[in-house]
N, C-alpha and C positions, 0 to 999 in steps of 0.2 A: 575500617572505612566507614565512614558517616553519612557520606552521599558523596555521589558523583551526577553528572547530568552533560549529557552529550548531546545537541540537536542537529539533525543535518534536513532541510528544506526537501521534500522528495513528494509533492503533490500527489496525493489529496493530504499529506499532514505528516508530522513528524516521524520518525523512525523510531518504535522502544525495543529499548532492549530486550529480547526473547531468553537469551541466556548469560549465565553468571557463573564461569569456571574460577577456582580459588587456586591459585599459584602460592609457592613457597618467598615468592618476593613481588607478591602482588595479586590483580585478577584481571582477567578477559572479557568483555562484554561483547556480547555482539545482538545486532539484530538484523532482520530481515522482511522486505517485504516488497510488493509486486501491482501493479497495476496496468492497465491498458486502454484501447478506445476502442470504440463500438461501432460493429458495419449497420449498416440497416438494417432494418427487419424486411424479411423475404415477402411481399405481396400476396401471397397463400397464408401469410400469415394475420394479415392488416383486418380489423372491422370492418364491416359495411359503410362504419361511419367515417371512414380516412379517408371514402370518394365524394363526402360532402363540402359543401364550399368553406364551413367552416370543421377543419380537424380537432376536436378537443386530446391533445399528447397524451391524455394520460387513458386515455381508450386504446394507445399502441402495445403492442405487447413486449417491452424493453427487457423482459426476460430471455426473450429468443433471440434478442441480434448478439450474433458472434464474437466475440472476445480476436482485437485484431493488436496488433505492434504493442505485445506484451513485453514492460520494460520490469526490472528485475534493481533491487538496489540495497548491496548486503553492506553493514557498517561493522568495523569491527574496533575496538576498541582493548589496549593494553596497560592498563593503570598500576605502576609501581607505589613503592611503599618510600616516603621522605626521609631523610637522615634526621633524625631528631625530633622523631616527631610519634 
């Protein structure tokens, strides 16, 4: 096998392949991979500076807000071997 190259569109960015099982009449690819969206950050958590009239975003603390509607998206991929080839 020389290259193979499978894209499937899965925001924030392509899918690669994680693993490469070798078959007797080909191979398996698969990958995997996961993303979500973000609750707020909890007000106990906010700078003193997020009650000023202007909030500069990168003074919030985007570490701490919670991981919500985590979506999940496995690719798997079975590539035989051509007659003559």
């Amino acid at each position: 096998m020389l290259a193979v190259q499978a894209a499937s569109y899965f925001s924030p960015g392509f899918v690669p392949m994680q693993e490469l099982t070798a078959h007797e009449t080909g191979w398996t690819l698969a990958g995997h991979q996961a993303k979500g969206y973000y609750g707020p950050v909890a007000a106990s958590d906010l700078p003193p500076a997020s009650q000023e009239e202007v909030s500069p975003w990168y003074l919030l603390s985007h570490y701490k807000r919670p991981l919500t509607h985590e979506q999940r998206h496995d690719l798997r991929a079975d590539v035989g071997r051509e007659k003559g080839v």
